[in-house]
N, C-alpha and C positions, 0 to 999 in steps of 0.2 A: 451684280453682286450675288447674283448664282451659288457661287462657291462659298460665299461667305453667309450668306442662308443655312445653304448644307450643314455647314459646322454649326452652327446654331443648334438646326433641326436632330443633328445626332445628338447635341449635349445633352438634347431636351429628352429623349429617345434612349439616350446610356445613363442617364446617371439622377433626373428629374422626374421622371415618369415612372421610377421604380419605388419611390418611399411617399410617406402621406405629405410631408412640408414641399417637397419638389411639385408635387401633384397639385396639390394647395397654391403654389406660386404659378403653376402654368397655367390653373382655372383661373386665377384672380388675373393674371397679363392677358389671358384671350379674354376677360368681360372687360379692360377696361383701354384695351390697344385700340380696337377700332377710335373710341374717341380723340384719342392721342394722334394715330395716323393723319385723323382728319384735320387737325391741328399743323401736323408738322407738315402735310401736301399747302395748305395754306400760305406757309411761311418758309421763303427759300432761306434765310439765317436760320430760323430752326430748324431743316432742315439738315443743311450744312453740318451745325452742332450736335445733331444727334446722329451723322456721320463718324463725325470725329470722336465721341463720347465712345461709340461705340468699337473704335478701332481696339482699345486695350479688351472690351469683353469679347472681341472674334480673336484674338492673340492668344489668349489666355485659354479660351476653349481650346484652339489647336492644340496649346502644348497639354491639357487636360486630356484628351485625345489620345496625343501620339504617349503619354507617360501616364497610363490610367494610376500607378500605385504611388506617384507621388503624394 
C-alpha cells in the first residue's frame, strides 16, 4: 500500500499541515493512531474494515490531488 500511503502523506503535506484545524487533526491522529494500530494488527476483520473504509478516503485524496481548485 505504498502508493496509497503516499497519497495520504501529500494530503497531509498540501493541504493539512498548512492551517491551525488541519494541524490540529494531524497532532490529535498521531497521539491517538498508535493505540488504534494496535487494535486493528490484533484483529484481521478489523483490519479488513478499516481497508475498506478507507478505500473512498485514498480515492477522494487522488482526485483532491490531481484537481486542487475543486
Amino acid at each position: 500500500m505504498a502508493a496509497q500511503i503516499d497519497t495520504l502523506r501529500d494530503v497531509r503535506d498540501s493541504y493539512l499541515l498548512n492551517n491551525t484545524v488541519g494541524t490540529a487533526f494531524t497532532d490529535f491522529y498521531y497521539r491517538v493512531s498508535p493505540t488504534i494500530a494496535d487494535a486493528v494488527a490484533q484483529s484481521p476483520v478489523l483490519a479488513a474494515t478499516v481497508r475498506v473504509m478507507l478505500v473512498p478516503v485514498i480515492f477522494l485524496s487522488k482526485v483532491l490531488l490531481a484537481m486542487p481548485y475543486l
